[in-house]
Structures are given as C-alpha cells and as structure tokens.
N, C-alpha and C positions, 0 to 999 in steps of 0.2 A: 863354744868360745866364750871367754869372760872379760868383764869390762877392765879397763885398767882405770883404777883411781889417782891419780898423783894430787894430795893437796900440798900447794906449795907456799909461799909467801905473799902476804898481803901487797896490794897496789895502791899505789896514792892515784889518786882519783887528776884527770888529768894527761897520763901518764900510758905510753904504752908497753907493754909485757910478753915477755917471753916463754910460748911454752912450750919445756921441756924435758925429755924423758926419755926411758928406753919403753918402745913398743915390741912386744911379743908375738910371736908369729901364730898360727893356730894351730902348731904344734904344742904351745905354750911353755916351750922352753929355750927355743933360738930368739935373737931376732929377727923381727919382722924387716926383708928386703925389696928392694923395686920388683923382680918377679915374682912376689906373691900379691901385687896388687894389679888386680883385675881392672880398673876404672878409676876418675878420679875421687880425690877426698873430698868426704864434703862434711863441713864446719856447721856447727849448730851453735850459740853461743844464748843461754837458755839461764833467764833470772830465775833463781829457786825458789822464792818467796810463792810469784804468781806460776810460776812453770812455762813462761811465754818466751816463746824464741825472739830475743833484739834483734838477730844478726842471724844471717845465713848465706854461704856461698859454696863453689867448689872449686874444688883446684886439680896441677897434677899432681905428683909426691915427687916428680922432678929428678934428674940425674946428677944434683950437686943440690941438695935439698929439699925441700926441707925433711925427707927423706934421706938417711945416709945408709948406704951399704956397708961402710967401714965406721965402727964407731968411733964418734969425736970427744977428744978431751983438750978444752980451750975455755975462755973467760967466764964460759955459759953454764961450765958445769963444775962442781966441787965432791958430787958426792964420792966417787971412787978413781979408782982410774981406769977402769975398764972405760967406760964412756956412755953418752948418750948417742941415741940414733932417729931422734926426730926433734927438730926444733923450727917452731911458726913462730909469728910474728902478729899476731892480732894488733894493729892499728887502730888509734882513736880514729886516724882518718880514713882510717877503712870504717868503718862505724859509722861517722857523721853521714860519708856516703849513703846508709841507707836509712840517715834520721835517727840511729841512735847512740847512745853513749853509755859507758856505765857511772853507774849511780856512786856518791859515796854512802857507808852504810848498809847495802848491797853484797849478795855473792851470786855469782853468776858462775853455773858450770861451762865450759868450753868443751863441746861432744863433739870429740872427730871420728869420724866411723870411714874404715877402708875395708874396701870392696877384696875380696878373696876367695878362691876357689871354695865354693863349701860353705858361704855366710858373707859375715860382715865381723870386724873386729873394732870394737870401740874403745877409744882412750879417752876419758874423764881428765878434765884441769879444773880444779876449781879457783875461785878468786873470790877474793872478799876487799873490797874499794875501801880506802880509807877516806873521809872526807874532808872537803877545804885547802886539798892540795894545789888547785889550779890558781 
C-alpha cells in the first residue's frame, strides 16, 4: 500500500483548514469506503522541520463523514467533478486542546493512517502556516 500526498494551499496562521482528497482503497485504484476500514482513524499532525508530532487523536470515519461512500462535489472541492471522498476538519481549537498550535513559517504534515484488512493506508496533507494572520 502507498502513501497518498496531497500538497494543497497554504494557511494563514490563526485559521482552521480543511483536508481534502480522494483516498484510495488498497486496491489502489477504487475509492477507499466505510467497509474497508477495520478501526478508527487516527491523526498524527507532525512539524517537518523537527519531525515531532503537535497533535494526535482518533476518530471514526463515520457514516456521513468524514468519510464518504458516495463521492461529494460541493464548496470544498474544485478539482473535477468526479468528487472527493474524505474531508476533516483539523481545528485550532482542537489543537489548543492539547497545548498546540501551528506555527507561522512552518509545515506541518497531517498523517491519517486507516486501519484495512491487509495493512494500514496513509494519506499525507501537508501545510505550510503563513504568518501574522491572527
């Protein structure tokens, strides 16, 4: 199974961001749906500079998100129209939560790794903070 990269658009520092993408199943050429995930997701949100995880939690991939079975095309995605099929919500205030924030100046990869018969399948977001936003 291979990592998925998506780099997308920088963040103002401040600010919370959306990430979003198509994940690929480990077929590696459907998408990836609610029955090929074995357990919950779990979020690593890892500054590149030092390689140190700010942030970590888990979740589930949910029946109306952030997981979609049916791909969506709405405000969140432009690239085609086929659509995207996973979009999270990393919050500053989810962050503060556990003491951190991101930096401006900064990129921070967002590692979500889901659980799948056979492995683990990882989708890469990166970000890069823009600063003075706040």
């Amino acid at each position: 199974m291979s990592d998925i990269v998506t780099v997308t658009d920088d963040v103002l520092e401040g600010t919370d961001c959306s990430d979003v993408g198509v994940i690929v199943g480990a077929d590696g050429r459907t998408m990836l749906v609610h029955s090929d995930v074995t357990g919950p997701v779990l979020l690593d949100i890892i500054e590149r500079r030092s390689q140190v995880a700010i942030y970590s939690t888990s979740f589930s991939a949910g029946s109306s998100g952030p997981l979609y079975d049916t791909p969506q095309v709405d405000k969140y995605w432009g690239l085609d129209l086929i659509g995207y099929n996973w979009r999270y919500l990393p919050t500053v205030a989810a962050l503060a939560l556990q003491s951190a924030t991101w930096k401006g100046g900064r990129t921070y990869d967002h590692v979500y790794r889901f659980p799948v018969a056979g492995g683990i399948i990882r989708a890469v977001f990166r970000r890069t903070i823009i600063a003075g936003a706040i």
